[in-house]
N, C-alpha and C positions, 0 to 999 in steps of 0.2 A: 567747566574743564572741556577744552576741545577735544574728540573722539581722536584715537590715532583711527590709523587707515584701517588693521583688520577690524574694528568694531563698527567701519561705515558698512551699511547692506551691500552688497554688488552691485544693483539695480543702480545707487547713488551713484558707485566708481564709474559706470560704466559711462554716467551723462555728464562726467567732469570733462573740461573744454581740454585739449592737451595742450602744453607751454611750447610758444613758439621758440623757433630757435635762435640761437642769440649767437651764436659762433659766424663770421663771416667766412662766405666759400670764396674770397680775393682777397689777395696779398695786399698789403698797405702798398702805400703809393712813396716812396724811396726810390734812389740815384740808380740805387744796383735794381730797380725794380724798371729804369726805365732804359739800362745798357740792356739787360737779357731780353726786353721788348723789342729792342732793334734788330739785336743779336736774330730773336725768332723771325723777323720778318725778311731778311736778309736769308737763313736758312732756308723758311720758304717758298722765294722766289727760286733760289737755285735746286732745291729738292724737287720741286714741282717740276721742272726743262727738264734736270736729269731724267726723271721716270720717263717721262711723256716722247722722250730723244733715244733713250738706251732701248725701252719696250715697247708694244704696240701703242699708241695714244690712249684706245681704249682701255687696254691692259691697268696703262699707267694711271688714268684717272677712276679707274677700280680700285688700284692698290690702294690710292689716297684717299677715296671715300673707306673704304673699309677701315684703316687704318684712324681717319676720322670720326667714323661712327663708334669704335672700340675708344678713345681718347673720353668723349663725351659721354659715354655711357662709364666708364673707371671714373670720371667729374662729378657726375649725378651720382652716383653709389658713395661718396667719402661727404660727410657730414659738417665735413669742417676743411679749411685751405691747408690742403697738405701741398710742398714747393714742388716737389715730381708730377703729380696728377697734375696738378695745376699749368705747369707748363710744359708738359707733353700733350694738353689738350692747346694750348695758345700754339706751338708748332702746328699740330695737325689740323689747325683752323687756320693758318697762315700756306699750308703745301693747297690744303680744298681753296680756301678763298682765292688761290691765286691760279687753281684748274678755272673754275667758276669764270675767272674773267676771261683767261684762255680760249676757252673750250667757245666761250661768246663770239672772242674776235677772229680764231684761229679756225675755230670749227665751225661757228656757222656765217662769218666772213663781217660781222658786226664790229663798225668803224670805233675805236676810243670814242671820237666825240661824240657818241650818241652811248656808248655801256658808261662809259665813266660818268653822266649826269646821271643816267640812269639809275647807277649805284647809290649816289648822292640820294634823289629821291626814295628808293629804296630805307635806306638807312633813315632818312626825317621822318618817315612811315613808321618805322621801329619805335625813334625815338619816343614820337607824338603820342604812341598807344602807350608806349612804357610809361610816358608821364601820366595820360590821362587814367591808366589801370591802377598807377602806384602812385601818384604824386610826388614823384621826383626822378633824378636819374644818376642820384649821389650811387659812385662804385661800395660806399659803406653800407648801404643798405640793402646787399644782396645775403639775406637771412630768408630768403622763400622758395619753392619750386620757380613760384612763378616770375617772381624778379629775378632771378637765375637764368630762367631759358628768355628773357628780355635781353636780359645781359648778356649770353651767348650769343643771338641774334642780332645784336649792337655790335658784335667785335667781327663777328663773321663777315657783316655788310662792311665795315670798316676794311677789312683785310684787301678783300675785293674790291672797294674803291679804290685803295690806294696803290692798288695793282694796273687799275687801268688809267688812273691819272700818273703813276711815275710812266707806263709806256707810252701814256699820249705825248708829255713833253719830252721824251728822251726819240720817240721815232716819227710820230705824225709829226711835233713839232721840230723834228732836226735836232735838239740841244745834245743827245748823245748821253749815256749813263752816267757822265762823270759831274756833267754840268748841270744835269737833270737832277742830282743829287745834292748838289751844292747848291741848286734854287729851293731847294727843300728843306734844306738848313738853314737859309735865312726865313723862310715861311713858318719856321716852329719858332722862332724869337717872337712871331705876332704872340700868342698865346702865353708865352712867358710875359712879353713885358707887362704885355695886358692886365695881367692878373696881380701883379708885382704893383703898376699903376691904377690896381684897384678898379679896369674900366672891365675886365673878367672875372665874374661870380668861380670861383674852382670846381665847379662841373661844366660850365662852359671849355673853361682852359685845358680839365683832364680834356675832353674827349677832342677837340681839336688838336691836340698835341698827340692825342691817338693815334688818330687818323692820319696824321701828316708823318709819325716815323713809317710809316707802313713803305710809302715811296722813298724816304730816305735810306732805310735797310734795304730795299728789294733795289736802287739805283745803283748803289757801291759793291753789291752782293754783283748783280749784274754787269758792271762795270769790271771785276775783279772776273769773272768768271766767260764772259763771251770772247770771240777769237779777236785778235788785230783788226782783220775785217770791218767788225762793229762797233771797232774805237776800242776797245777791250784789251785789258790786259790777258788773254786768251789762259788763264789758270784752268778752267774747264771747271763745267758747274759741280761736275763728280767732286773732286778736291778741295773746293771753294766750302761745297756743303759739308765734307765732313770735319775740316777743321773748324767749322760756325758751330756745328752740334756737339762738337768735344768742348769749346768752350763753352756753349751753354750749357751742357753737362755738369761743367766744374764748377760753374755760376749757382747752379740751382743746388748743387749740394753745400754750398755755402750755403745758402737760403733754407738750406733744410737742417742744418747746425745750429743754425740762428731761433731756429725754429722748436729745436726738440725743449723740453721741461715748459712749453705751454701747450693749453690747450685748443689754441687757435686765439685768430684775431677776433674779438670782443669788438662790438659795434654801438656806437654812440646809440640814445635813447630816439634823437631827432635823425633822420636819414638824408 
């Protein structure tokens, strides 16, 4: 007969291994998973101008590390993908990620075409340790600390690329936020077909389809928010972003209805 637990000695309890965890800290990968993606990236870009224009630069890029550091520490603390945490920290990694690229070109006068490869490099750095630590880069296999902060570290460098490759072709390259945008919307069909014609494994395809709304939301967000001037429909970023965060608001509380009577997303055995 197997002993229950209180007749094992302490000594015994004490050198049992603990059971990994088995709940995913990210949302499945669904349609409405991948509007509030854009949605955030779009908020983002225009939350980041407003701080950085309204209060001092400095001020501004304080507020958003704090406010990022507070998102990311409430991510680490819930055990499982709850829809609020989850993407109040994807906002506050899309306001920093796209200080980050700012603060590069703006503050210390670093041209796009030299941060936006840089990013790129950056992020295959990520990618490369995350495979060679975990052997793989499936989003379903974030059940660890440390595939987690891999994976925060994936979406952050993503944020920030795609912040300085939508401004390289929208101002180095001339094309303008509208048309910047729409070259970007046919650059995410690469990924889809891809994957659809079998020549993309689906961790290839997620994460290039990542990285590529980043400049699609932050292009039309930008597009919708800067003056006449800058081709813009001059809405002002103030306005632009808070009717982006109302809707992603309303988004994630669907996703948090969706949500309640389980106990999170449950992750295959293979990752």
């Amino acid at each position: 007969m197997t002993p229950s637990l209180s007749q094992v000695p302490p000594s015994t309890r004490e050198h049992r291994p603990k059971s990994r965890v088995t709940l995913s800290k990210v949302p499945e990968v669904t349609a409405l998973f991948w509007v509030v993606k854009l949605l955030t990236t779009g908020a983002g870009e225009t939350s980041s101008d407003f701080l950085v224009s309204r209060l001092n630069p400095i001020v501004g890029v304080g507020i958003g590390f704090v406010l990022f550091a507070v998102a990311m520490t409430l991510q680490y603390r819930v055990t499982r993908y709850v829809p609020v945490v989850y993407w109040f920290a994807v906002v506050m990694v899309s306001v920093f990620g796209t200080m980050c690229a700012d603060v590069l070109h703006v503050g210390l006068g670093v041209p796009y075409l030299m941060s936006a490869p840089a990013f790129a490099v950056i992020l295959a750095v990520v990618f490369a340790l995350w495979r060679r630590s975990e052997g793989t880069l499936s989003i379903h296999s974030i059940t660890t600390r440390r595939r987690e902060t891999f994976y925060w570290l994936s979406v952050l460098a993503t944020f920030a690329l795609g912040t300085a490759t939508g401004d390289l072709t929208a101002t180095t390259f001339h094309l303008g936020y509208l048309a910047s945008g729409l070259v970007f919307v046919v650059v995410i069909l690469v990924p889809a077909v891809g994957h659809a014609a079998k020549l993309f494994g689906p961790v290839l395809a997620f994460w290039f389809a990542y990285v590529v709304t980043r400049p699609i939301g932050a292009s039309f967000a930008d597009w919708m928010g800067v003056s006449h001037a800058r081709s813009g429909l001059g809405w002002g970023t103030g306005p632009v972003s808070l009717v982006l965060l109302v809707v992603i608001a309303a988004l994630v509380g669907v996703l948090s209805i969706r949500s309640r009577g389980g106990a999170g997303s449950r992750v295959p055995r293979r990752g």
